[in-house]
C-alpha positions, 0 to 999 in steps of 0.5 A: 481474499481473507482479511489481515492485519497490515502488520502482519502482512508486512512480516509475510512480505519482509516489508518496512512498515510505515502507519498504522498496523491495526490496519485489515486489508480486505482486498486487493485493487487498481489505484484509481479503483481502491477503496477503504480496506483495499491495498495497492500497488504503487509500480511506476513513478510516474503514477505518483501523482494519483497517490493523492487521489487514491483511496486505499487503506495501504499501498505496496511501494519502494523507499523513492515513492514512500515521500509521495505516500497518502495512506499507510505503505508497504515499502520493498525493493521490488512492488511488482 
C-alpha cells in the first residue's frame, strides 16, 4: 500500500476526520496487529475494549465507537 496522508484519506472515503491529518497511514491491519503507521477497523462494538490496547495510528469507525477512540479516527456509517 502507498502511503497517505490521513486527511486525504478521509476525502476519499467521505469521512469525518477526528485528529491530526498530517498523520500517513502506510499499511492496513488487525487491531491487535496494527502498529504505528498502520489503520484499522473498528467493525464490532464489542472490540471496543481493545481500542485501548491498539497500536495503530487511526481506526475506521462510526460515531457510536468515536467516545472509545485512542488514536485518530475515521468515522462512516458503515466501517466494513
Amino acid at each position: 500500500m502507498p502511503s497517505i496522508r490521513l486527511a486525504d484519506l478521509a476525502q476519499q472515503l467521505d469521512a469525518e476526520l477526528h485528529g491530526d491529518g498530517d498523520i500517513v497511514i502506510t499499511g492496513v491491519a488487525s487491531m491487535q496487529s496494527a502498529q504505528t503507521g498502520h489503520i484499522t477497523f473498528m467493525v464490532n462494538p464489542k472490540y471496543r475494549e481493545h481500542l485501548g490496547l491498539c497500536q495503530a495510528s487511526a481506526v475506521v469507525m462510526t460515531q457510536d465507537d468515536l467516545p472509545f477512540a485512542k488514536s485518530a479516527a475515521l468515522v462512516v456509517k458503515n466501517p466494513t
